[in-house]
C-alpha positions as CSV (number, residue, x, y, z in Angstrom):
1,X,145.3,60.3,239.8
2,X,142.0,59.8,238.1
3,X,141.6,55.5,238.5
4,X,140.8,54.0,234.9
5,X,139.2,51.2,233.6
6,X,136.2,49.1,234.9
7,X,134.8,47.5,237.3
8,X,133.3,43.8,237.6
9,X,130.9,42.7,239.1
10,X,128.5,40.3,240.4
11,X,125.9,38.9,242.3
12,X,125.5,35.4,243.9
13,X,122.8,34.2,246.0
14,X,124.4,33.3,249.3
15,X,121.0,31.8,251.2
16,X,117.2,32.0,249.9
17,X,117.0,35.5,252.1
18,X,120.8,36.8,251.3
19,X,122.7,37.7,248.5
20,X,126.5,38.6,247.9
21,X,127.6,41.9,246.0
22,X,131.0,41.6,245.1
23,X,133.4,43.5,242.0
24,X,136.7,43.8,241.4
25,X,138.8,46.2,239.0
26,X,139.5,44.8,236.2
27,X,143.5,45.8,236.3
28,X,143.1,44.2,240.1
29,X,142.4,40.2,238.4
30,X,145.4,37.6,238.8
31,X,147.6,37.9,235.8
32,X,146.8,41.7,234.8
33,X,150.6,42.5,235.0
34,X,153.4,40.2,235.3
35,X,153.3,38.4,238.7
36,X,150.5,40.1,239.9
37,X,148.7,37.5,242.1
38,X,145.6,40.1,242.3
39,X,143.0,41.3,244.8
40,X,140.3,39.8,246.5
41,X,136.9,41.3,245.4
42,X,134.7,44.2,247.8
43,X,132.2,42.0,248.8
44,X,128.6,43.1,250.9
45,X,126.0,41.1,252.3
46,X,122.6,42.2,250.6
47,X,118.8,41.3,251.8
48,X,117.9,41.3,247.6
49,X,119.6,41.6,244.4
50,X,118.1,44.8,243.7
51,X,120.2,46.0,247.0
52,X,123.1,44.5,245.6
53,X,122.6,45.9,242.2
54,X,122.1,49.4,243.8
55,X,125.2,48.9,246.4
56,X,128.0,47.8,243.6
57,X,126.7,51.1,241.9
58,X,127.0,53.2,244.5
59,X,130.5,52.0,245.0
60,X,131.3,52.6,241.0
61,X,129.7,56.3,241.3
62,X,132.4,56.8,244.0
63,X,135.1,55.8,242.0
64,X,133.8,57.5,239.0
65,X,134.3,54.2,237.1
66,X,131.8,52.3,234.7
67,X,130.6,48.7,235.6
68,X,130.5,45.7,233.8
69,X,128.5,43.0,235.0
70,X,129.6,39.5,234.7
71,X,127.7,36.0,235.4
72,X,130.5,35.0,237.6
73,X,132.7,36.2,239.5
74,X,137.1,35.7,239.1
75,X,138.2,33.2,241.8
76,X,139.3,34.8,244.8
């Protein structure tokens, strides 16, 4: 079964040298589905945004699923 959907993501700063990748699918968020307390995000360490950007689209070609970027992440 093909997944469907999206995924979110984002990217925080997480020191001045480090930043964190993270996404989650959307159908994976708290309150998707009845009950459904949700998932915590994939998360990766990165040494620059670009690497982040380039690491949370690797992951989406994998999955064959698009990527919506989002200026924060859900709470996890």
């Amino acid at each position: 079964m093909k997944p469907h959907g999206s995924l979110l993501a984002w990217i925080k700063p997480n020191s001045t040298d480090q930043f964190v990748a993270a996404f989650v699918g959307e159908g994976a968020l708290p309150g998707a589905y009845q009950d459904f307390m949700g998932r915590k995000p994939a998360m990766q360490l990165c040494s620059s945004p670009d690497e982040a950007r380039q690491w949370v689209e690797e992951q989406a070609e994998a999955l064959d699923l698009p990527v919506k970027w989002v200026s924060n992440g859900p709470d996890a």
